[in-house]
GUKEBA-561724 format. One record per residue (C-alpha): residue in one letter; x, y, z. Coordinates in pm, 1 decimal, always signed. Each point is the difference from the previous one (the first is absolute). Example, Ala and Ser with C-alpha at 12.3 -4.5 7.8 and 13.67 -1.06 7.14 Angstrom:
<recs>
rec rest: A&u: +1230.0&v: -450.0&w: +780.0
rec rest: S&u: +137.0&v: +344.0&w: -66.0
</recs>
This chain:
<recs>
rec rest: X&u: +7142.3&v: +24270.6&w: +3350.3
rec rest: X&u: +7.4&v: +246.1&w: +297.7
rec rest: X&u: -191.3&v: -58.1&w: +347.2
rec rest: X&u: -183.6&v: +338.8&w: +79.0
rec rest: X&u: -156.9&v: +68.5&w: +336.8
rec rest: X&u: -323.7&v: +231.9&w: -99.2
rec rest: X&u: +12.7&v: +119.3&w: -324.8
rec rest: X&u: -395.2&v: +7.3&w: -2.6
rec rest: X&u: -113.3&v: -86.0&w: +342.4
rec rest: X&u: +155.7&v: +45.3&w: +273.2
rec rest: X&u: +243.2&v: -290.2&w: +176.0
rec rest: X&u: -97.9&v: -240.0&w: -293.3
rec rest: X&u: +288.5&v: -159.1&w: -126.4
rec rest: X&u: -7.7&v: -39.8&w: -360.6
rec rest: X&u: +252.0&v: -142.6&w: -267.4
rec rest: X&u: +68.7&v: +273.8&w: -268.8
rec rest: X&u: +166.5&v: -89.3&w: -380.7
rec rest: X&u: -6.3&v: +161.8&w: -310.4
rec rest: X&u: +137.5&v: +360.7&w: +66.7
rec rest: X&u: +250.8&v: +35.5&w: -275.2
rec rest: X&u: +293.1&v: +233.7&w: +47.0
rec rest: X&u: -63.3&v: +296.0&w: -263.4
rec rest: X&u: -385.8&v: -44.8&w: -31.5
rec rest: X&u: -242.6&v: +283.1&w: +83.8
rec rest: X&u: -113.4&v: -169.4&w: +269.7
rec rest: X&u: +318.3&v: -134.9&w: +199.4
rec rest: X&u: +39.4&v: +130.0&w: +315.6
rec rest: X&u: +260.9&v: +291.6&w: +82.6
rec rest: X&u: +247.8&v: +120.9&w: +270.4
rec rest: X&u: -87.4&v: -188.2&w: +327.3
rec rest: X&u: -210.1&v: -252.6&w: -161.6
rec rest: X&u: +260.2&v: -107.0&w: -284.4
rec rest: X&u: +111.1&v: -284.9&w: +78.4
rec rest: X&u: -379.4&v: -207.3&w: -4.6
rec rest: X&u: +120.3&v: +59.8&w: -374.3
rec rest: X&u: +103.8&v: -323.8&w: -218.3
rec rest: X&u: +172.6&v: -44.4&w: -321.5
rec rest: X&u: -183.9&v: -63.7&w: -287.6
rec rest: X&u: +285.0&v: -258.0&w: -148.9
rec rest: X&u: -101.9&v: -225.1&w: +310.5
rec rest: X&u: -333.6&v: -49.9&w: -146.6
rec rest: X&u: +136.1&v: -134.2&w: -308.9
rec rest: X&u: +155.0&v: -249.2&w: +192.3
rec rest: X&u: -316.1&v: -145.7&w: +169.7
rec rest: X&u: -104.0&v: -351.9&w: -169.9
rec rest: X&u: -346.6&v: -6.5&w: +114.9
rec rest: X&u: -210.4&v: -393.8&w: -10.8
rec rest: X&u: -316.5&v: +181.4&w: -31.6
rec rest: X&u: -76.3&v: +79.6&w: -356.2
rec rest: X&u: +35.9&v: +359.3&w: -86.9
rec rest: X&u: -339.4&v: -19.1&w: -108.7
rec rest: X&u: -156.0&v: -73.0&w: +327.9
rec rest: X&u: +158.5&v: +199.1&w: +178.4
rec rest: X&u: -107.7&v: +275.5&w: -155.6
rec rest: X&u: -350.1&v: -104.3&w: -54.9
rec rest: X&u: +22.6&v: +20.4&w: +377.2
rec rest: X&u: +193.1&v: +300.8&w: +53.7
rec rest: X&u: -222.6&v: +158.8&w: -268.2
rec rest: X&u: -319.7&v: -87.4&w: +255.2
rec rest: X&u: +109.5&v: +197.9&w: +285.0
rec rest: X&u: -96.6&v: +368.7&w: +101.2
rec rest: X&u: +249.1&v: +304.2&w: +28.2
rec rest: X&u: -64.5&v: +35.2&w: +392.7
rec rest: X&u: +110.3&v: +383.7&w: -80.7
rec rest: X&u: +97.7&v: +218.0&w: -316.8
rec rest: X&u: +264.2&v: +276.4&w: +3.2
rec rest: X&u: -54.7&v: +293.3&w: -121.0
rec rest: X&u: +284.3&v: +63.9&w: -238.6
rec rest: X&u: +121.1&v: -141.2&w: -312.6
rec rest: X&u: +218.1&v: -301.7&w: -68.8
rec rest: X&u: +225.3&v: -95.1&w: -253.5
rec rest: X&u: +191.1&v: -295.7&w: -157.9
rec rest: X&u: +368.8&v: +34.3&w: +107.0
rec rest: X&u: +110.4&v: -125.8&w: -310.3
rec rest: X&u: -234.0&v: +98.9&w: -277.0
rec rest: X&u: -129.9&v: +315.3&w: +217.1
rec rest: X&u: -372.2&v: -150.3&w: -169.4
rec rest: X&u: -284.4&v: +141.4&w: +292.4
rec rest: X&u: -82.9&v: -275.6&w: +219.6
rec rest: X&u: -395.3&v: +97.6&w: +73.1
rec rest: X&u: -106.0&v: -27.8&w: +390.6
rec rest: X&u: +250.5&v: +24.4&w: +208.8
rec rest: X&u: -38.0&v: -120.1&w: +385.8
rec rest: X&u: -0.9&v: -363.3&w: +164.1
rec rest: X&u: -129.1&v: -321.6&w: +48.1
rec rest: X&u: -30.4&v: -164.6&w: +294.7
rec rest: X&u: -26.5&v: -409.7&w: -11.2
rec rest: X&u: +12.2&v: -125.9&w: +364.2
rec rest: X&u: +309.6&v: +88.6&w: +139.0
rec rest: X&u: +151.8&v: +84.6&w: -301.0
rec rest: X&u: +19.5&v: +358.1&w: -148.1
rec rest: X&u: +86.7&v: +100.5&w: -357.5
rec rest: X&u: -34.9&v: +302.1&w: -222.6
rec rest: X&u: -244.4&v: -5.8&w: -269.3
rec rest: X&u: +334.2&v: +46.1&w: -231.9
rec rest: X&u: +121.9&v: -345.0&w: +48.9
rec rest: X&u: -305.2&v: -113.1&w: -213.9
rec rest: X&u: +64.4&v: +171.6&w: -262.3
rec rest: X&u: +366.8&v: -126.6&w: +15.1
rec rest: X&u: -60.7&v: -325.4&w: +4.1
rec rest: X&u: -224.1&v: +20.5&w: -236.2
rec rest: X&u: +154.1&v: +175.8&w: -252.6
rec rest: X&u: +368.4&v: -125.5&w: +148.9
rec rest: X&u: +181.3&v: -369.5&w: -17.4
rec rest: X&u: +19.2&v: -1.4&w: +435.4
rec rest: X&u: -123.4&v: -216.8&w: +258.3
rec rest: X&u: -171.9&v: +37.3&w: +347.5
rec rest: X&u: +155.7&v: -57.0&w: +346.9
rec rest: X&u: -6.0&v: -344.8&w: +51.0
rec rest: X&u: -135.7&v: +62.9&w: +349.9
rec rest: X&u: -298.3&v: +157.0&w: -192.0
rec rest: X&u: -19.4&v: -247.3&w: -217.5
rec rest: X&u: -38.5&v: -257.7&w: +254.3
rec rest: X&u: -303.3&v: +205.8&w: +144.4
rec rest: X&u: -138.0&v: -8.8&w: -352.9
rec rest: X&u: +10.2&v: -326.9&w: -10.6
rec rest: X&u: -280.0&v: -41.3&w: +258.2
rec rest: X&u: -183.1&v: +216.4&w: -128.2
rec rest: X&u: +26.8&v: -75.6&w: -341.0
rec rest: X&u: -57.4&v: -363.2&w: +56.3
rec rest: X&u: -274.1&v: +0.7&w: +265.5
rec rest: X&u: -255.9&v: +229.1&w: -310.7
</recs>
């Protein structure tokens, strides 16, 4: 997880994870290194079940779509709406959902601990 200084709005400081190195939608040249590793993620052992957290994750809005086209880095499948959420201070791409779902990873803990509060308090 990277700390980003307005990525959407200006001076907000946001927490950004789940840019894979090699995906469509990593970022290039100046920006690289806010990309992670995908092997990381397999590492993760999240508390949360899998389930919920993507019952959640599944709930939120795409706070912006990009126009281009994305594709698994390993199967090259198209991975359909490309762009970003936006969950408090935290910042993913729309991507990451459709690796974890589809993927045996895990979430930041730091994000998961935010889940937790939300997840709980419903």
């Amino acid at each position: 997880m990277k700390q980003v200084i307005g990525l959407f709005e200006e001076g907000k400081v946001q927490k950004l994870f789940g840019m894979f190195v090699g995906s469509d939608m990593s970022f290039k040249d100046d920006y690289s290194y806010l990309n992670e590793n995908f092997e990381d993620y397999k590492k993760l052992e999240n508390e949360l079940p899998k389930s919920s957290i993507l019952a959640y994750m599944e709930s939120l809005t795409p706070c912006c779509l990009a126009p281009m086209i994305s594709h698994d880095i390993f199967s090259k499948e198209v991975i359909p709406n490309p762009g970003f959420y936006e969950d408090g201070i935290f910042i993913f791409p729309t991507d990451f959902l459709y690796y974890f779902k589809n993927y045996e990873i895990g979430i930041p803990y730091e994000y998961e601990n935010f889940l937790k509060t939300k997840i709980h308090s419903k």
